[in-house]
N, C-alpha and C positions, 0 to 999 in steps of 0.2 A: 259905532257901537253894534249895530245890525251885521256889519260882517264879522265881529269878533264874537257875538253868539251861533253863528251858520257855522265857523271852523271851527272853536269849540263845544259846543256843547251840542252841537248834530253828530263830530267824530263819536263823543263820549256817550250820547245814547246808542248810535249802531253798536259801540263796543259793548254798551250794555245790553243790547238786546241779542248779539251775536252769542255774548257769553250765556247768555238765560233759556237761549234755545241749544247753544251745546252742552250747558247742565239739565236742561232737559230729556237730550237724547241719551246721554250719560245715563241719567238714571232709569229710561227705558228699557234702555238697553240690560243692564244689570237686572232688573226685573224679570226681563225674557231668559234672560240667562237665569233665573233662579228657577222660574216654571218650567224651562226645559230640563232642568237637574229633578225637579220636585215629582214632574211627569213618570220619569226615565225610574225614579224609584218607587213609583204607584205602580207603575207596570210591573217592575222587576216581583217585589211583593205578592201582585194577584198572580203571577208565573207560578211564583215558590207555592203559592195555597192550590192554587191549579194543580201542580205536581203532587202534591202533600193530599189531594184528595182522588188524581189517581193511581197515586199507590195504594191508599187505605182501600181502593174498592179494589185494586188488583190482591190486596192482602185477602179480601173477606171473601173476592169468587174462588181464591188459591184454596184457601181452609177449609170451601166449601166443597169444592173440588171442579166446582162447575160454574159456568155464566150463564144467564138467564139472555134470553133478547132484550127484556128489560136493562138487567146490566152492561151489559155493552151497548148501547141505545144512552145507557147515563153517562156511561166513562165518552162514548165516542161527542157528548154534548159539552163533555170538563178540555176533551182531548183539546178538540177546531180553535177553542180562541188558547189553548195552551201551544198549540204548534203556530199559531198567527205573529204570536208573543215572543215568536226566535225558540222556544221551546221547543229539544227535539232530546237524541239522547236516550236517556232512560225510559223519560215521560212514553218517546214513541217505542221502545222494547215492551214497557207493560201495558200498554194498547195493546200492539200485535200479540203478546200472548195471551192476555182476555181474549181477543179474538178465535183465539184457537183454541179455545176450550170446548167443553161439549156443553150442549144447553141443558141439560138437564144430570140431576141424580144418574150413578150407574146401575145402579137398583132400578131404574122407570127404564133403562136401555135395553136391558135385560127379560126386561118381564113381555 
């Protein structure tokens, strides 16, 4: 009787505990797989707001006519984790042209 429980029912627990640790890693794994998806599109998101917020300050030094140190000091603080983020592109064209702007009014250049 002692050896017919050691063959069966020792195969039938390792097969159950073989199986309960590869549904385990199963659903690990699927898991990581969702957070590496879920990540990948938090990033993408803070990119696009990153972008979306320096074009509005390149729109508002544009209109003005001018950047401030200030302003470029903000855009260059939106740019760093916007070019970190695989952002480059446009994001980096209206950097470099805030950059090149003049710091002040042409009225104050003038006088």
């Amino acid at each position: 009787m002692l050896d017919w429980i050691k063959q069966y029912w020792l195969s039938a627990l390792f097969g159950t505990v073989t199986g309960a640790l590869s549904w385990t890693v199963k659903c690990l794994w699927s898991r990581q797989k969702a957070q590496i998806e879920r990540q990948k599109a938090v990033e993408t998101g803070v990119q696009a707001l990153l972008h979306d917020s320096i074009y509005r300050g390149y729109a508002e030094c544009q209109k003005k006519g001018y950047a401030t140190v200030e302003d470029i000091k903000n855009i260059e603080y939106l740019y760093r984790p916007y070019h970190d983020l695989g952002g480059n592109g446009t994001g980096t064209e209206l950097f470099e042209r805030i950059k090149k702007m003049p710091d002040r009014p042409a009225e104050e250049e003038s006088a």
